[in-house]
C-alpha positions as CSV (number, residue, x, y, z in Angstrom):
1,X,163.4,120.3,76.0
2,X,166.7,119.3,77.8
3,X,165.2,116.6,80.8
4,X,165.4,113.3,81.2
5,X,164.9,110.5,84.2
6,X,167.4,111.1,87.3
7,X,167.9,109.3,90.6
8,X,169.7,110.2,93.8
9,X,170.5,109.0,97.0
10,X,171.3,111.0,99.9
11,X,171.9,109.7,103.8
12,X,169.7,110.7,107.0
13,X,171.8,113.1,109.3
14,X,171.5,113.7,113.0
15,X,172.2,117.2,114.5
16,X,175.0,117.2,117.3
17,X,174.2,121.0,118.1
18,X,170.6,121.2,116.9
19,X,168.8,123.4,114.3
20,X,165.3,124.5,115.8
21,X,163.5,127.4,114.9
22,X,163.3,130.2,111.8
23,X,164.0,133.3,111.2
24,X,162.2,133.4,108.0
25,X,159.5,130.9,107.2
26,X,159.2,131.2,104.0
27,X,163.2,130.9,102.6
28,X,162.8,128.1,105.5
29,X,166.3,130.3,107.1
30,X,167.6,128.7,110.3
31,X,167.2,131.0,113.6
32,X,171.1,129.7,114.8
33,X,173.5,127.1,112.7
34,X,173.8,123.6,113.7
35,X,176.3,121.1,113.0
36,X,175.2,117.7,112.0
37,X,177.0,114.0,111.2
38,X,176.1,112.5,108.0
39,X,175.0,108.7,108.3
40,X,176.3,105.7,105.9
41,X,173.5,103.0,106.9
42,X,170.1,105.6,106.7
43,X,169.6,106.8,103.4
44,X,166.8,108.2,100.6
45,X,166.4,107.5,96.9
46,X,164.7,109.4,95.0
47,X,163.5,109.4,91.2
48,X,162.6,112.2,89.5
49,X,161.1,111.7,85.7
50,X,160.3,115.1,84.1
51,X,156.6,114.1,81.8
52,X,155.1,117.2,80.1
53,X,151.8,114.9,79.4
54,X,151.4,115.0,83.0
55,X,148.7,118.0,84.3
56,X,150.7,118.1,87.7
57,X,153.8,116.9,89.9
58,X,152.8,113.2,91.5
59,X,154.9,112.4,94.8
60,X,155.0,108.8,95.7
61,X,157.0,108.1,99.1
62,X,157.2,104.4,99.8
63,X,154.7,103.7,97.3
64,X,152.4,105.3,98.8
65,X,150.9,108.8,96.7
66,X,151.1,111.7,98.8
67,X,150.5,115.6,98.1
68,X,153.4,117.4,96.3
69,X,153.5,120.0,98.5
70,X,157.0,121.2,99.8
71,X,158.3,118.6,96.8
72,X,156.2,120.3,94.2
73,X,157.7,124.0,95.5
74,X,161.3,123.0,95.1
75,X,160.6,121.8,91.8
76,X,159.4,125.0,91.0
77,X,162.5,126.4,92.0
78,X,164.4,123.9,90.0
79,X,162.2,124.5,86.9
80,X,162.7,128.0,87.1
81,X,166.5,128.1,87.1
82,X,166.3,125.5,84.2
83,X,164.0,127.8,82.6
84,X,161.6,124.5,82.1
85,X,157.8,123.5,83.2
86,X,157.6,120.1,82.5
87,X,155.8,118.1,85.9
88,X,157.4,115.9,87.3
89,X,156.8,112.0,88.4
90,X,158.9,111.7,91.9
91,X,159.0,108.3,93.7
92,X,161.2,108.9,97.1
93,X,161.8,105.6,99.3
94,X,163.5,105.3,102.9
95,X,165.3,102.3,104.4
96,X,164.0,103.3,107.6
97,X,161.3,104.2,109.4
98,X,159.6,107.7,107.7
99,X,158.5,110.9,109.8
100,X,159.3,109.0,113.1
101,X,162.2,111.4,114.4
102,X,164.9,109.5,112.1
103,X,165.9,113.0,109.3
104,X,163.7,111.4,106.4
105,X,163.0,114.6,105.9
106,X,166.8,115.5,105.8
107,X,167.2,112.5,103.2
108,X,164.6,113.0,101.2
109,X,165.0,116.5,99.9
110,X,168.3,116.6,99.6
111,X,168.1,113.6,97.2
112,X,165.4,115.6,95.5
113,X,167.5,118.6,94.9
114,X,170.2,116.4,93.8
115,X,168.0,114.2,91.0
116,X,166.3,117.4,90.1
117,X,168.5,119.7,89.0
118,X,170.1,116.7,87.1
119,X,166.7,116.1,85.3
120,X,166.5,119.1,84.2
121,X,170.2,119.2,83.3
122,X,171.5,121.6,86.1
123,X,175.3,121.4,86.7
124,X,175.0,122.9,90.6
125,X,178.1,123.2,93.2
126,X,177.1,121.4,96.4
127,X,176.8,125.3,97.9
128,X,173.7,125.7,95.6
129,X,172.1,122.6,96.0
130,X,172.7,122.9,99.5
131,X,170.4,126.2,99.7
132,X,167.9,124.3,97.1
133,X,167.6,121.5,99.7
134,X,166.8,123.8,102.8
135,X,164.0,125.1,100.8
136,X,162.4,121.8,101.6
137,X,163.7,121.1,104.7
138,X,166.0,123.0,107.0
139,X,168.1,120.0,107.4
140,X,168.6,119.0,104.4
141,X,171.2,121.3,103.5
142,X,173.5,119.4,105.1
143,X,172.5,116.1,104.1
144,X,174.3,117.4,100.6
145,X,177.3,116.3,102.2
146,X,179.1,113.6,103.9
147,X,181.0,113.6,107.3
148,X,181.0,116.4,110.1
149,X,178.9,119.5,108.7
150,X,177.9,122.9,109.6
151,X,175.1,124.8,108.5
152,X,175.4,128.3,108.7
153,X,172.3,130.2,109.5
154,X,173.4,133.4,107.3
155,X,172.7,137.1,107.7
156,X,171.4,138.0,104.2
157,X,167.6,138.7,103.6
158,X,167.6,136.6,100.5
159,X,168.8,133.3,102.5
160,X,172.1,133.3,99.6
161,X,174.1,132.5,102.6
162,X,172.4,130.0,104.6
163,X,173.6,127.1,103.7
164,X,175.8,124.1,104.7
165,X,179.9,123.1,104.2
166,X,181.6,120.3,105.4
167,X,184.0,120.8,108.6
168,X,185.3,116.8,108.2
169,X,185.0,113.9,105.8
170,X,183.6,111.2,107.3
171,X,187.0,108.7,107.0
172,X,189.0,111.4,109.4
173,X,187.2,110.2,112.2
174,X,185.4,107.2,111.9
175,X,182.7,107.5,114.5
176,X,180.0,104.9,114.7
177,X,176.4,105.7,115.3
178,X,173.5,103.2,117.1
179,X,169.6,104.0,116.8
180,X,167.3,102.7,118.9
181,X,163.7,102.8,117.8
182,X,161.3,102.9,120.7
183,X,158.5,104.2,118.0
184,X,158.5,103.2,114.2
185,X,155.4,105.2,113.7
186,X,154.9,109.1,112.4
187,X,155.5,111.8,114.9
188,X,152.0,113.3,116.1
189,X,153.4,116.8,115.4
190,X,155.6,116.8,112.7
191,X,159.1,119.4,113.3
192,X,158.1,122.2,111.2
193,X,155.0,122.7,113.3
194,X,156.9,121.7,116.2
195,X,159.5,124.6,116.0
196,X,156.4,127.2,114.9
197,X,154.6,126.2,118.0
198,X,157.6,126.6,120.3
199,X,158.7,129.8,118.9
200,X,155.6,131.3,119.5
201,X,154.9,129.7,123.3
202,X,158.1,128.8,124.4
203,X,159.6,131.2,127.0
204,X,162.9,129.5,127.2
205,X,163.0,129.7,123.4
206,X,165.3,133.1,123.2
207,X,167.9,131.9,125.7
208,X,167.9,128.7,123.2
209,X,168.7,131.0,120.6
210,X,171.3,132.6,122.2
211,X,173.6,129.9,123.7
212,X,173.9,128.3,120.2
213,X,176.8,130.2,119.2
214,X,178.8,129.1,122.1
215,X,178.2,125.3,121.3
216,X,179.2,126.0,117.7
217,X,182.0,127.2,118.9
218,X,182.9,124.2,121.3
219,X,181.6,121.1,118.8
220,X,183.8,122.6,115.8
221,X,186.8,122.9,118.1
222,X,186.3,119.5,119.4
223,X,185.6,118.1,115.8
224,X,188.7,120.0,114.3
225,X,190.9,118.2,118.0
226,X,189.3,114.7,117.9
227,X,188.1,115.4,121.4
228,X,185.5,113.2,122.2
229,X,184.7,114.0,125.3
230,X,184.8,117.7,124.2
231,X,181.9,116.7,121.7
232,X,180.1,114.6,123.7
233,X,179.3,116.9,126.5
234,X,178.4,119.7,124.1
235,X,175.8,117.2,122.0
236,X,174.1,115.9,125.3
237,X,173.4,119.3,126.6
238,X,172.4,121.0,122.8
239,X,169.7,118.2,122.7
240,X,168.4,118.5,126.8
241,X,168.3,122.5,126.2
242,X,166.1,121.9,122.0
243,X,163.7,119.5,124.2
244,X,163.5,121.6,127.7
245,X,162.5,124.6,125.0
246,X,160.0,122.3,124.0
247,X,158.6,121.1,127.1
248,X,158.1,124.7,127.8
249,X,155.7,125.5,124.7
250,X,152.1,125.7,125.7
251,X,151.3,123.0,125.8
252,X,154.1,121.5,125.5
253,X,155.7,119.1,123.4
254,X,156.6,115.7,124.7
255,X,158.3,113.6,121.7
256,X,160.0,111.1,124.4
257,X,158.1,107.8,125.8
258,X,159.5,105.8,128.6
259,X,161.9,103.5,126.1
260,X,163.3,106.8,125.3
261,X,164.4,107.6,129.0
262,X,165.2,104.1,129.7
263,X,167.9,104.5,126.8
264,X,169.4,108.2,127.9
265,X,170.1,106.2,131.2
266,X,171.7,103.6,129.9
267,X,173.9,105.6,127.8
268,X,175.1,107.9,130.5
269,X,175.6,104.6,132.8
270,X,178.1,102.9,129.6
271,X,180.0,106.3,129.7
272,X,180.1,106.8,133.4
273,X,181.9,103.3,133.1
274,X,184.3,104.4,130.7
275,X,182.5,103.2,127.1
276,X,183.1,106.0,124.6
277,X,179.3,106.9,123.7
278,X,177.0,110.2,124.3
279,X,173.4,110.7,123.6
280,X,171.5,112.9,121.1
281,X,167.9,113.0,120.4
282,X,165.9,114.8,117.9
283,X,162.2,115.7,117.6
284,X,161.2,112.0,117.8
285,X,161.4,109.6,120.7
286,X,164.4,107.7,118.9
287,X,168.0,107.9,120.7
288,X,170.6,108.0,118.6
289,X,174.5,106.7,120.4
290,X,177.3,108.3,119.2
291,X,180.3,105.9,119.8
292,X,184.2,105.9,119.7
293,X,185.3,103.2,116.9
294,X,184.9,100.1,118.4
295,X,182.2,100.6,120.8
296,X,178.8,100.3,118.7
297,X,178.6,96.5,119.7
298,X,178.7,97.0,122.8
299,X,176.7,100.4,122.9
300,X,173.8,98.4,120.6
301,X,173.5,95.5,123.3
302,X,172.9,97.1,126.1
303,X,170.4,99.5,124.0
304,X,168.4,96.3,122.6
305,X,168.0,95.3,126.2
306,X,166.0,98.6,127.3
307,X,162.1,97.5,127.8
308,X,160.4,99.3,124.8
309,X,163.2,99.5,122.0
310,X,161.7,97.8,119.1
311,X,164.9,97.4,117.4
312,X,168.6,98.9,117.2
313,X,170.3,100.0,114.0
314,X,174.2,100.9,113.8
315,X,176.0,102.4,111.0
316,X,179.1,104.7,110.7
317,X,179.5,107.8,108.9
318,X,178.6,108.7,105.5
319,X,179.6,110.5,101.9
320,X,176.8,113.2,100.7
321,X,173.9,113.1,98.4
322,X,175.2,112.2,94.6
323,X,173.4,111.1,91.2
324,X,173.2,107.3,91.0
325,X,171.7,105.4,88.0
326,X,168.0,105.4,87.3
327,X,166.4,102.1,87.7
């Protein structure tokens, strides 16, 4: 038997060109790439303790026990490769709020991947525990690293290819990132069966798919030039085009709530007046601020003023998912 106890930690990140929909659900393959910013001030840990007197894998997330599911099938992966079968105790916790619209998801299996494969004494490249990750959550492949990231959605059949690589460490431009929560509670449909549903219902949904590539295109150019402006415009309208595809599904899918709106105004009001700050928003009713260094305080004021924001969290870029001592 070669396992012991492992921990990881591994940072929320939030899509700039966005990632929704499959074209295979069950290698959990991305229908288009995305490119995503890794965050410093979000983050999972997770502990995985490999126990062959347990029967079966326990998952506790915030203390709280929860079904194994999608964490029990990546161990399975992980097990197989080690050519082990020991269950596993995992305990995951979030310093944020969990399946609101924030990436826990994101976090939380890429930490898993990472502790893992460690448990069972793996020695992975970030590419493979990158495609390990997805298998959770689609996301989460690029949570395995830090800074400005792509995800590439990959050709082959067998998924080898879809995974994530870093366009920019997170130091070459410092960007800083504000949250407003105008919910802290879980998401009545959760995103995996918020991307089935508008796949199958959505009519705008193929011309989603489509007009990906082009903002691929335009967010790596602008990452690779430091244009912010370049960036921002591409963000604002990859997240307005994800959610009208949504709001098209029958019936459709309505993740904003008025605080939500309130904030998208008040965002495009700061940059109309020359604040360096776009808007992104996810499958939750949370708006994330993107901001020029500098400009978070600011940004995080106004933000905290909107009626319905129940609080504002600000944080800058972050390193990937790595090992960090048991405890």
């Amino acid at each position: 038997m070669s396992f012991q106890q492992a921990a990881a930690r591994a940072g929320a990140n939030i899509a700039l060109v966005k990632y929704w929909g499959k074209r295979d659900q069950r290698l959990n393959l991305p229908a288009a790439g995305s490119i995503s910013i890794t965050l410093a001030g979000l983050e999972t840990r997770t502990t995985v303790t490999p126990d062959p007197v347990l029967g079966a894998d326990e998952f506790l997330l915030d203390g709280v026990e929860q079904p194994p599911g999608r964490v029990g099938a990546v161990l399975d992966l992980i097990r197989e490769r080690a050519g082990e079968t020991a269950a596993c105790r995992v305990e995951s916790r979030n310093n944020f709020p969990t399946g609101a619209g924030l990436a826990s998801s994101a976090s939380g299996f890429a930490a898993l991947a990472v502790a893992a494969s460690r448990a069972f004494g793996l020695e992975l490249s970030d590419s493979e525990l990158s495609g390990l990750a997805r298998r959770g959550s689609g996301s989460a492949a690029r949570s395995i690293f830090g800074g400005f990231v792509e995800m590439d959605a990959g050709t082959l059949d067998s998924g080898a290819d879809a995974v994530a690589h870093r366009l920019l460490p997170a130091e070459d431009w410092p960007l800083e990132v504000v949250v407003a929560i105008t919910d802290s509670g879980s998401k009545a449909v959760g995103s995996r069966d918020g991307m089935n549903h508008t796949m199958r219902t959505s009519p705008y949904y193929p011309a989603w798919v489509e007009t990906v590539a082009d903002d691929l295109d335009a967010a790596r150019s602008a990452i690779a030039s430091r244009d912010f402006e370049m960036l921002a415009q591409t963000a604002e309208h990859s997240a307005l085009k994800m959610h009208a595809s949504m709001l098209a599904a029958r019936p459709g899918l309505v993740y904003w709530n008025p605080a939500t709106l309130a904030c998208l105004h008040a965002v495009r009001a700061l940059r109309s007046a020359g604040t360096g700050v776009f808007f992104t928003i996810d499958a939750g009713p949370q708006v994330k601020a993107v901001c020029l260094p500098g400009e978070s305080e600011r940004v995080a004021a106004l933000l905290g003023e909107q009626p319905g924001v129940h609080d504002v969290l600000v944080t800058g870029l972050g390193a990937g998912a790595a090992q960090v001592p048991a405890r």
